[in-house]
N, C-alpha and C positions, 0 to 999 in steps of 0.2 A: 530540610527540616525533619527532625525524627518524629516519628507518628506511632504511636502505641498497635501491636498487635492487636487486631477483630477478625471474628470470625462465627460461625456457629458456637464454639464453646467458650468466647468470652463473655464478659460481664455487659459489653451491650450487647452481647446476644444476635439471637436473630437469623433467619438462615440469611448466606447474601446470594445472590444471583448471577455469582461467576460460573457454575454449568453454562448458565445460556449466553454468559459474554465470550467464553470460552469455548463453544461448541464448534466453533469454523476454523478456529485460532490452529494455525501449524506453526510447527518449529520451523524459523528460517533458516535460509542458505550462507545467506552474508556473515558466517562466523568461521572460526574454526580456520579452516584454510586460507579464507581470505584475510583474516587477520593473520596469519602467519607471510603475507607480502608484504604487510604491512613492517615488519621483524625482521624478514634476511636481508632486505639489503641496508641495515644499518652499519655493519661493519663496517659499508664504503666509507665511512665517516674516518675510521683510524687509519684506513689506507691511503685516505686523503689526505689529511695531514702529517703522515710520516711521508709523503712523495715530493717530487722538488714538484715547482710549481703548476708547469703545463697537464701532467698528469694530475697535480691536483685538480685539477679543471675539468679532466676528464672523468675523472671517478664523483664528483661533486654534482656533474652533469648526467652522468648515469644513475645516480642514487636520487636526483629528480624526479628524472624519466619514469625508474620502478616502483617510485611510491604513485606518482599520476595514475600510471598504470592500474596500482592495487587498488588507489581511489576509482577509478571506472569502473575498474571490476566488481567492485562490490555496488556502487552506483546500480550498473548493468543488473545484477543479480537481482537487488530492490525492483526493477522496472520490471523485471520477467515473473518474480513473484505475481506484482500485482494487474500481469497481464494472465497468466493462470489461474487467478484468483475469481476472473470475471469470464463471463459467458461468450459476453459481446466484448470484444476490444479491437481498438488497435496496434499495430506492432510500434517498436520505440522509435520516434524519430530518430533519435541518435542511437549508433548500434555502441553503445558502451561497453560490453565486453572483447566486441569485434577490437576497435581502438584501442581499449588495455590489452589487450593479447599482442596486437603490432608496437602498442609501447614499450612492450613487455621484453620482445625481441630486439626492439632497437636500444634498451638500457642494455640490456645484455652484450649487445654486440659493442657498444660506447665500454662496458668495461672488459670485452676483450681487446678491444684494441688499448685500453691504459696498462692489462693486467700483465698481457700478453705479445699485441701484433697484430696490427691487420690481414694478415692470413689465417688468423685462429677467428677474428670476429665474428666473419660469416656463420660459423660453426654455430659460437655461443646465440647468433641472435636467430637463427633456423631452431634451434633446440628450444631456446624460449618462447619462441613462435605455438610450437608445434604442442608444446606441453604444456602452454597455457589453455589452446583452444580442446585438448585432448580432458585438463582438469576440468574447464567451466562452460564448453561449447560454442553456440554463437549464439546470438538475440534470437529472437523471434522474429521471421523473415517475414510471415502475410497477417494480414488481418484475421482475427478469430469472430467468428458469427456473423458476417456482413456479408453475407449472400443474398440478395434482392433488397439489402436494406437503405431509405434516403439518407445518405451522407449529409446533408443538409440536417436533417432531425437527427441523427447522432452526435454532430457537432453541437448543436443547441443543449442536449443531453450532456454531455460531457465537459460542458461550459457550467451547468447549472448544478453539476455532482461535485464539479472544483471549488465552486464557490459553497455549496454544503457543507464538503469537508474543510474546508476554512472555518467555517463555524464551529467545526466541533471540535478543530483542532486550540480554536482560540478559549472555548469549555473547560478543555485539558487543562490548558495552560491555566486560566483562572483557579479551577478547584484546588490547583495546587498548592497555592497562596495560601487555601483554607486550612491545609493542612489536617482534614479529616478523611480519614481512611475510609469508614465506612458512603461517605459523601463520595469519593472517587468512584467506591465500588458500584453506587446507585447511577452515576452518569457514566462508567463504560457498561452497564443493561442498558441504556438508553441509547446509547451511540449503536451497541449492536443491533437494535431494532429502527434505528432513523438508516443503517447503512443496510437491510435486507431490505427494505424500501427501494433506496439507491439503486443495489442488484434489480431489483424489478423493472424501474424507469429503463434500464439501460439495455435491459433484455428484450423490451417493447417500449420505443421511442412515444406511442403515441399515447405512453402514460402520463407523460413530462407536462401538461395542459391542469390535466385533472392533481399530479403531485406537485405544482412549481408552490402553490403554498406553502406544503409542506416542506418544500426545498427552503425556502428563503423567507417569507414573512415568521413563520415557527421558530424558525432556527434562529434567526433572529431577535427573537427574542428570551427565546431560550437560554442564547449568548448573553446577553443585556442581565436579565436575571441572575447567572450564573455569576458572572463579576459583582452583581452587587451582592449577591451571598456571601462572595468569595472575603470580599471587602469586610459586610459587620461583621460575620461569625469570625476573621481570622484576628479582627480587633475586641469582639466582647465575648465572643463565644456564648452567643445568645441562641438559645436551646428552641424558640418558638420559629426564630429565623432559618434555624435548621429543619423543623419539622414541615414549615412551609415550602422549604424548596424542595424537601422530597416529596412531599404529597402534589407538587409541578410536575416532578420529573416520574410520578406515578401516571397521572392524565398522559404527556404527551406520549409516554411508550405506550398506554392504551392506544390512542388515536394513532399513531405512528403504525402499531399492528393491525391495528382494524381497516387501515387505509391500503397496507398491503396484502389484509387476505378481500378485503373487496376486487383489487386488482385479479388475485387469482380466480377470484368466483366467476369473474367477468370473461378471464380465459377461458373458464369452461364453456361459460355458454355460448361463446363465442364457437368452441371446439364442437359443442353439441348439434349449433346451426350448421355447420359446414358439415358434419355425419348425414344429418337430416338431409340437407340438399341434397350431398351425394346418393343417399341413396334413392330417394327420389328420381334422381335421373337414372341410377343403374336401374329400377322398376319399369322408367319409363323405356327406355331401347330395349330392355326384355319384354316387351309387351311387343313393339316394334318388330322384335325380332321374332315373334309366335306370327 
């Protein structure tokens, strides 16, 4: 659906709040190169069908193979983004770029032996090996931030951020029925401040008690709301319907922030008790020690 430019200098005005949707936002990985696996090996396609037929088979089965590959690859990339993205993680169950890279060599090596001979294969599926894992690396081998932490409350955590961003993803998807630009821009402020939240639970599992409301009864209804916005405004384009959902999605980013700099405050003091104690006891052994 085409949707009219807004911004600061149009006619509805207004600043929007993409600085702060925008402020964590990087450019990803999954482009550029990796869409170009997705491109060289289509030719296999005309050397497939100009071949008699067992080599068809050969080269039809290697141009599988490379596109799987570029699909993992770029899969892999997605997973390690958003294992870099977070504090706390763990590494990918699947090593997806590891598998595209051995895919990578063994399409290559399936079309040296159609193109060529199986004495050239080896060649071609070591090279592709080698210069796949050289372009994109490998996964993420350990856990990131899980030094003394319970696995158990990580898992809980990680279960209850899945089904978060389920919520917001199904938001996305409603708003866009609506087909109001300015309305997208007000729910990704709001996804940006329900997922710094997110970061916080997952950084200190033992947030997850005091935010699972906010995980799931909020969002939930947030969701609920959203679809029915989505619903009149995209049939009557009724203007009060729209003012009411955004002065919604004003309240929960309130509450949303203020639930997350509560968190931080509580760090402190948490940081401040454990200074106090300490010093305390370095007071008391210097005393011990006169």
């Amino acid at each position: 659906m085409a949707q009219k430019f807004g911004g600061k200098f149009s006619p509805d005005g207004g600043t929007s709040g993409s600085d702060q949707t925008f402020r964590d936002a990087k450019r990803t990985r999954a482009g550029g190169r990796v869409n170009l696996l997705f491109i060289a090996p289509l030719p296999l396609i005309w050397k497939a069908f100009t071949s008699e037929p067992l080599v068809m088979v050969q080269y039809l089965v290697a141009l599988g193979l490379l596109l799987l590959a570029a699909w993992l690859t770029r899969e892999g990339i997605l997973a390690q983004e958003a294992y870099d993205g977070r504090k706390v993680a763990r590494r990918p169950a699947l090593p997806r770029k590891t598998l595209g890279a051995a895919l990578m060599g063994l399409g290559l090596g399936v079309t040296g032996i159609a193109g060529f001979g199986p004495l050239e294969a080896p060649v071609f599926a070591l090279l592709g090996l080698v210069l796949h894992l050289f372009a994109f690396g490998l996964d993420p081998l350990k856990d990131k931030g899980m030094e003394g932490v319970d696995t158990f409350q990580t898992d809980r955590v990680a279960r209850a951020v899945e089904e978060a961003e389920d919520h917001l993803a199904a938001m996305s998807d409603a708003i866009a029925c609506a087909g109001d630009r300015q309305a997208t821009r007000r729910l990704e402020q709001f996804q940006a401040a329900a997922r710094s939240l997110f970061r916080k639970v997952e950084e200190d599992p033992r947030d997850l008690t005091a935010a699972r409301k906010y995980l799931s009864v909020y969002l939930m209804g947030a969701r609920d709301a959203t679809v029915k916005f989505a619903d009149i405004y995209g049939r009557s384009r009724d203007d009060q319907a729209r003012a009411d959902y955004m002065a919604l999605l004003d309240d929960l980013e309130q509450n949303f922030a203020a639930r997350t700099e509560k968190f931080l405050l509580e760090d402190r003091s948490d940081l401040t008790i454990e200074i106090g104690v300490l010093r305390d006891r370095l007071k008391r052994e210097g005393l011990r020690s006169d």
